[in-house]
KEVO-168554 format. One line per field, with one value per atom (N, C-alpha, C, O): residue number from 1; residue in three letters; atom name; x negated, y, z. Coordinates in steps of 0.001 Angstrom, whole numbers. Each point is the difference from the previous one (the first is absolute). Example, Ala and Ser with C-alpha at 12.3 -4.5 7.8 and 13.67 -1.06 7.14 Angstrom:
<pts>
seq <- c(1; 1; 1; 1; 2; 2; 2; 2)
type <- c(ALA; ALA; ALA; ALA; SER; SER; SER; SER)
atom <- c(N; CA; C; O; N; CA; C; O)
c1 <- c(-13190; 890; -900; -1036; 1386; -820; 770; -509)
c2 <- c(-5690; 1190; 1200; -19; 1069; 1190; 1090; 1108)
c3 <- c(7800; 0; 0; 665; -1385; 60; 730; 169)
</pts>
This chain:
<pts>
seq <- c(1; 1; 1; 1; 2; 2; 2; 2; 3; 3; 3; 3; 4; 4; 4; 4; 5; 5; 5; 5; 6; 6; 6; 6; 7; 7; 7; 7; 8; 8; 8; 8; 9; 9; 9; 9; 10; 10; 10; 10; 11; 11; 11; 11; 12; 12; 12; 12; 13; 13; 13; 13; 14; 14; 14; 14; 15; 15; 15; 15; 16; 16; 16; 16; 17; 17; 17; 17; 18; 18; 18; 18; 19; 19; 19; 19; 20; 20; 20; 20; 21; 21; 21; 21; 22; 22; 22; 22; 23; 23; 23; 23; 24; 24; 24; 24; 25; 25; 25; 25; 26; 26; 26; 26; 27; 27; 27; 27; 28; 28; 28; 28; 29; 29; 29; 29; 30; 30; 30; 30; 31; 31; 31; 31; 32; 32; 32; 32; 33; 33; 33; 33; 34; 34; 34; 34; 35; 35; 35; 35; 36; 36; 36; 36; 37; 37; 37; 37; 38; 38; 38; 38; 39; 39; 39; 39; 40; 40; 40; 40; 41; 41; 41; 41; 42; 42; 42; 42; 43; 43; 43; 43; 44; 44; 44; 44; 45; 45; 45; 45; 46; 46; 46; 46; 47; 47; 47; 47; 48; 48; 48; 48; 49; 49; 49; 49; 50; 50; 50; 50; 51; 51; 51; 51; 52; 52; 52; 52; 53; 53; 53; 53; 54; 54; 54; 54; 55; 55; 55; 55; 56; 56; 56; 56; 57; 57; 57; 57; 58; 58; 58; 58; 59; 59; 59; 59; 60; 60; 60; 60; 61; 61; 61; 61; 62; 62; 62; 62; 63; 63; 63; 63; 64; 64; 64; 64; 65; 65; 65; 65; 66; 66; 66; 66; 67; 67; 67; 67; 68; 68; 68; 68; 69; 69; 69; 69; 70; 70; 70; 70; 71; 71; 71; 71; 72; 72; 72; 72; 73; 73; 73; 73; 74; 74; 74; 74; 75; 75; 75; 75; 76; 76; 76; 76; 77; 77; 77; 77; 78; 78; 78; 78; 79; 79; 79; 79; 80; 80; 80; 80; 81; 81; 81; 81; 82; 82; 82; 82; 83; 83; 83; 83)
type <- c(UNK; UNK; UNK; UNK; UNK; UNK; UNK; UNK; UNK; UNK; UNK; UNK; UNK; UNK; UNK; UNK; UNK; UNK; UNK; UNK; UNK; UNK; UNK; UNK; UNK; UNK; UNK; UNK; UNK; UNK; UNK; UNK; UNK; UNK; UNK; UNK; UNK; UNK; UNK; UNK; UNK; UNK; UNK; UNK; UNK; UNK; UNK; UNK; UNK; UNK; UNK; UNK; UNK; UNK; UNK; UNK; UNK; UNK; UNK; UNK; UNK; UNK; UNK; UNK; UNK; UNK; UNK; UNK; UNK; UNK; UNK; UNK; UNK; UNK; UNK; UNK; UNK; UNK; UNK; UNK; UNK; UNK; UNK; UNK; UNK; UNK; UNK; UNK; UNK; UNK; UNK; UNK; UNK; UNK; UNK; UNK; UNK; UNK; UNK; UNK; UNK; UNK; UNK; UNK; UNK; UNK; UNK; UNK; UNK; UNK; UNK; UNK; UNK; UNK; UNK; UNK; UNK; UNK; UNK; UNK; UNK; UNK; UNK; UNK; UNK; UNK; UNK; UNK; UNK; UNK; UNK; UNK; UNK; UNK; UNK; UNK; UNK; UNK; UNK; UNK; UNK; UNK; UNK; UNK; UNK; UNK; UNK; UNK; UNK; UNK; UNK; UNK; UNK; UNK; UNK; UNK; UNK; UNK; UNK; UNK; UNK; UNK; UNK; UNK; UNK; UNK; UNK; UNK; UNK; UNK; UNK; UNK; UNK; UNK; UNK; UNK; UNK; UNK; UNK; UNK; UNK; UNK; UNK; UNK; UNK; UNK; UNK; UNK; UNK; UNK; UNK; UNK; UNK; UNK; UNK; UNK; UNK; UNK; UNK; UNK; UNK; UNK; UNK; UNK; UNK; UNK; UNK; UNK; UNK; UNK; UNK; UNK; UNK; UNK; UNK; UNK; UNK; UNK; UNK; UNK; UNK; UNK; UNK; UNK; UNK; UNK; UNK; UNK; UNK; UNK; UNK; UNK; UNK; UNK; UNK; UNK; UNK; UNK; UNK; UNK; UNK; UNK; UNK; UNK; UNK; UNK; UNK; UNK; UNK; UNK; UNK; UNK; UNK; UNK; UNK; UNK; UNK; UNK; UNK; UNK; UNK; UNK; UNK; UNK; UNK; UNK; UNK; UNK; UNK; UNK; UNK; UNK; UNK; UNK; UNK; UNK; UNK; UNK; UNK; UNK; UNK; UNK; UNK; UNK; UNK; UNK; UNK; UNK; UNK; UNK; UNK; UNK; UNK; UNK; UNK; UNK; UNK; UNK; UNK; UNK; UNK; UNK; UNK; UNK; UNK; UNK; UNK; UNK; UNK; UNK; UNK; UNK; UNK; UNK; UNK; UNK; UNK; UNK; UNK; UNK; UNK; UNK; UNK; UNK; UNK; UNK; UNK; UNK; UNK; UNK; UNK; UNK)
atom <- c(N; CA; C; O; N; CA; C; O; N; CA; C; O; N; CA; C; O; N; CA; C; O; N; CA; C; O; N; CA; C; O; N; CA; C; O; N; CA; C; O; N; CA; C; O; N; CA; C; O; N; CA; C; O; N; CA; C; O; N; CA; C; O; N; CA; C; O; N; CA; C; O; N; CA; C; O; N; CA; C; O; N; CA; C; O; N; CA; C; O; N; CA; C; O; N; CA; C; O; N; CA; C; O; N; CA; C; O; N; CA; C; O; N; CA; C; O; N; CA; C; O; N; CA; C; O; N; CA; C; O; N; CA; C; O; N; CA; C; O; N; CA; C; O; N; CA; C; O; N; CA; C; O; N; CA; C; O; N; CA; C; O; N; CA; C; O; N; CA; C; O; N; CA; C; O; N; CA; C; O; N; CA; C; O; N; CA; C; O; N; CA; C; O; N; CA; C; O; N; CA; C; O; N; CA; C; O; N; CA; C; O; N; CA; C; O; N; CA; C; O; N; CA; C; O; N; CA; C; O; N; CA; C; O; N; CA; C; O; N; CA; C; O; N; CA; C; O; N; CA; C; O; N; CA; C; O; N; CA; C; O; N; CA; C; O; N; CA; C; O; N; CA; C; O; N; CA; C; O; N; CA; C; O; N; CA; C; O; N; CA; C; O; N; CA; C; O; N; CA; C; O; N; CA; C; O; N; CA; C; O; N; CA; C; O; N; CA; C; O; N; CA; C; O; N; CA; C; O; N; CA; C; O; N; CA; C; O; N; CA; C; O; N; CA; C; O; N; CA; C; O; N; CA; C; O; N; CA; C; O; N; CA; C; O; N; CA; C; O; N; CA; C; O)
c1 <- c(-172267; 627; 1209; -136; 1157; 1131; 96; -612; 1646; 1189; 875; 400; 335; 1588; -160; -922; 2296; -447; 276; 302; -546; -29; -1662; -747; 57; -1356; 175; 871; -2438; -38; 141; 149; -239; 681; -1242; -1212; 2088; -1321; -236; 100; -428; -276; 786; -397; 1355; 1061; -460; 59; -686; -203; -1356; -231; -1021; -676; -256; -628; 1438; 166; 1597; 331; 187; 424; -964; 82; -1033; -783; -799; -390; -58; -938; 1226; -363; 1354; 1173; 40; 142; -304; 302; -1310; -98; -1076; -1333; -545; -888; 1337; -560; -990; -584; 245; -704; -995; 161; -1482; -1165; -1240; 272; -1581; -843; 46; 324; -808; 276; 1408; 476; 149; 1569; 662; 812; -1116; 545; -743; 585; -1995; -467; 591; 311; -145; 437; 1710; 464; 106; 1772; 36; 382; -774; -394; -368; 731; -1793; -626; 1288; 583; -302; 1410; 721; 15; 903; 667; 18; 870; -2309; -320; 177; 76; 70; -284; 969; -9; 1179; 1401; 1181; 420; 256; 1379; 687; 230; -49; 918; -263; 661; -2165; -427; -196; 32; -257; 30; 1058; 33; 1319; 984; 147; 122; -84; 400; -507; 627; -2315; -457; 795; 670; -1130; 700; 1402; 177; 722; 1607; -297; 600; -1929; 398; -917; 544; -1413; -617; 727; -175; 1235; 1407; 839; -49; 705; 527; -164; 665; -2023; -648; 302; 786; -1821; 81; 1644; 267; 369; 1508; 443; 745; -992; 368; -661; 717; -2465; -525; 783; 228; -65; 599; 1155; 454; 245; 1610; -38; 886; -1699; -349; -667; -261; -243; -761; 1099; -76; 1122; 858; 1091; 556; -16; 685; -377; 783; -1644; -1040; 263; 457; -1023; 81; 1081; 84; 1094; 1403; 742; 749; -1325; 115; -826; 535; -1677; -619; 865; 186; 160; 348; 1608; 287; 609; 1074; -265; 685; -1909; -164; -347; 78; -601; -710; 940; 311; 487; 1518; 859; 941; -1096; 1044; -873; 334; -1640; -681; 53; -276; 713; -381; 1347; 257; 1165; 967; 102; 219; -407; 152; -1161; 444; -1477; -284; 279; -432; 1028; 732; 1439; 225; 390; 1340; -556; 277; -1309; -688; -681; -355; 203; -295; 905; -59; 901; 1815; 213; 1016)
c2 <- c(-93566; 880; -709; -1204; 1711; -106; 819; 1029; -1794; 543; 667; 690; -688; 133; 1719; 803; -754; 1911; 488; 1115; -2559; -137; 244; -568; 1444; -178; -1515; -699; 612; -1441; 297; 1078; -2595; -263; 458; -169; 707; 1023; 1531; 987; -918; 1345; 1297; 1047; -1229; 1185; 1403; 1138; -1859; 1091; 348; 1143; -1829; 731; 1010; 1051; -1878; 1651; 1182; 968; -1415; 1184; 1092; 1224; -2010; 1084; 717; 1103; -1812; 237; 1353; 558; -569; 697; 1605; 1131; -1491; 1646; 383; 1217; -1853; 407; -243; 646; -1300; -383; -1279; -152; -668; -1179; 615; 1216; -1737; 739; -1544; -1200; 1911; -1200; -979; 260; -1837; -676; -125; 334; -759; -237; 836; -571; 1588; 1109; -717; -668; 990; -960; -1381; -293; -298; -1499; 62; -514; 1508; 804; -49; -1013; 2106; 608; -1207; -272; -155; -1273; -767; 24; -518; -1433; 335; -687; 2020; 811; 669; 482; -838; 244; -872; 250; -1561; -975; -1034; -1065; 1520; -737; 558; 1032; -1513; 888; 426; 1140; -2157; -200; 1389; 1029; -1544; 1169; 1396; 1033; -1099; 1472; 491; 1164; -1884; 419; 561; 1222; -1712; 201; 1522; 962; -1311; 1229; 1294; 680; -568; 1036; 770; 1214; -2271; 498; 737; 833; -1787; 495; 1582; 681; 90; 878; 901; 1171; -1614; 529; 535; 1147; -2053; 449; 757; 977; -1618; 1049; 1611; 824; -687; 1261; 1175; 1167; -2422; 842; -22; 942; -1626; 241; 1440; 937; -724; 856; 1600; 1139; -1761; 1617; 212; 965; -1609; -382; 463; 830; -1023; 790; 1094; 664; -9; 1594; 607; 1220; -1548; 1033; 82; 1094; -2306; 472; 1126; 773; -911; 284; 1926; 1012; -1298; 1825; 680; 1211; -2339; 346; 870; 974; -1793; 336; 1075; 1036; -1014; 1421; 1650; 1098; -1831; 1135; 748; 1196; -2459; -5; 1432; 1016; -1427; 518; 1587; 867; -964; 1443; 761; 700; -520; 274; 287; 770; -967; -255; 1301; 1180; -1877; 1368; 1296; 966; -849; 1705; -16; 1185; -1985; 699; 604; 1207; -2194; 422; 1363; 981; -852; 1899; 530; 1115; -988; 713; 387; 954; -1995; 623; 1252; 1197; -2206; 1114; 1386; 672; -296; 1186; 969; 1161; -1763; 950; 661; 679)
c3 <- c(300467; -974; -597; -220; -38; -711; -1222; -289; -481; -1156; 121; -937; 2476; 536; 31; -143; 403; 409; 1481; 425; 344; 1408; 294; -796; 1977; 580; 576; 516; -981; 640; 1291; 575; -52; 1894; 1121; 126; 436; 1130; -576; 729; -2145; 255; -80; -510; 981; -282; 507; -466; 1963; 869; -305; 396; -1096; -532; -1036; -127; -605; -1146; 260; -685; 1619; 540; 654; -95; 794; 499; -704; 381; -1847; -575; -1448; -1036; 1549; -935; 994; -465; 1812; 781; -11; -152; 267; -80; 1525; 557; -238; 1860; -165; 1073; -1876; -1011; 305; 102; 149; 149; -734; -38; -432; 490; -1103; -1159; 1799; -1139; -267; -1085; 1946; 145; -1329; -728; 550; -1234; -1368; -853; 892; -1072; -13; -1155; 1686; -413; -852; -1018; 2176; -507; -1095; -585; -30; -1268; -1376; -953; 1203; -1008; -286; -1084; 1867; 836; -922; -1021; 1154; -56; -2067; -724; 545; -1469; -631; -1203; 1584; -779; 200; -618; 1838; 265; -624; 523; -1597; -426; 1594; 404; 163; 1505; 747; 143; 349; 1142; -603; 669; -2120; -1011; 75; 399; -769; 322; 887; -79; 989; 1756; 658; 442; -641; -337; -140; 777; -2567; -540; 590; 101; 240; 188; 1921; 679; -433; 1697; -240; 870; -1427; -404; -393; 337; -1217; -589; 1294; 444; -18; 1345; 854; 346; 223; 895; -554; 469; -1777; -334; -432; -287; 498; -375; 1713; 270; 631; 1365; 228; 350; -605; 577; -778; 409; -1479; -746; 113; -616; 1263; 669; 931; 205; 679; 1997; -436; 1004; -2191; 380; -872; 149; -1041; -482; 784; 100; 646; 895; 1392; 550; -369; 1270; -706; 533; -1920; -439; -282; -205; 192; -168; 1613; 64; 1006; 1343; 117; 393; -626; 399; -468; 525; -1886; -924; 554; 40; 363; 544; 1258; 113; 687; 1326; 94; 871; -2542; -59; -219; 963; -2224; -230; 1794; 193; 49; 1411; 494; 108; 163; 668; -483; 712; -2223; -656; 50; 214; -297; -59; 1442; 101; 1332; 1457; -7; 596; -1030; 125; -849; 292; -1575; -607; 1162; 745; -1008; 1233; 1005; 88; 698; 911; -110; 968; -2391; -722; -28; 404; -926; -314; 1145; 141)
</pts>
């Protein structure tokens, strides 16, 4: 455990995993505890949880921005075709 607001050395890639939810088992329990009781790996944590969740809501509003784009296109192309 550390002070720093660096994860300690080695576990980056565990509490990344344990941040998208792919962490399973003890491996997650141990994450988590580590992770409770390290400013570093708490940090690290938190901001990659952060991320993640602004990537995932970043790829489904764009994603509904494209759908929405597509639908528009479709009612104006049978509208035309109505006239």
């Amino acid at each position: 455990m550390n002070n720093s607001i660096e994860p300690c050395k080695g576990l980056e890639n565990i509490l990344q995993r344990a941040a998208d939810g792919s962490l399973k088992g003890f491996m997650k329990v141990f994450a988590l505890f580590h992770a409770g009781r390290c400013k570093g790996c708490g940090t690290y944590l938190e901001r990659m949880e952060l991320t993640i969740k602004a990537l995932r809501e970043g790829r489904e509003h764009s994603e509904n921005e494209e759908a929405l784009a597509r639908l528009k296109a479709k009612v104006q192309e049978l509208a035309k075709s109505s006239d």
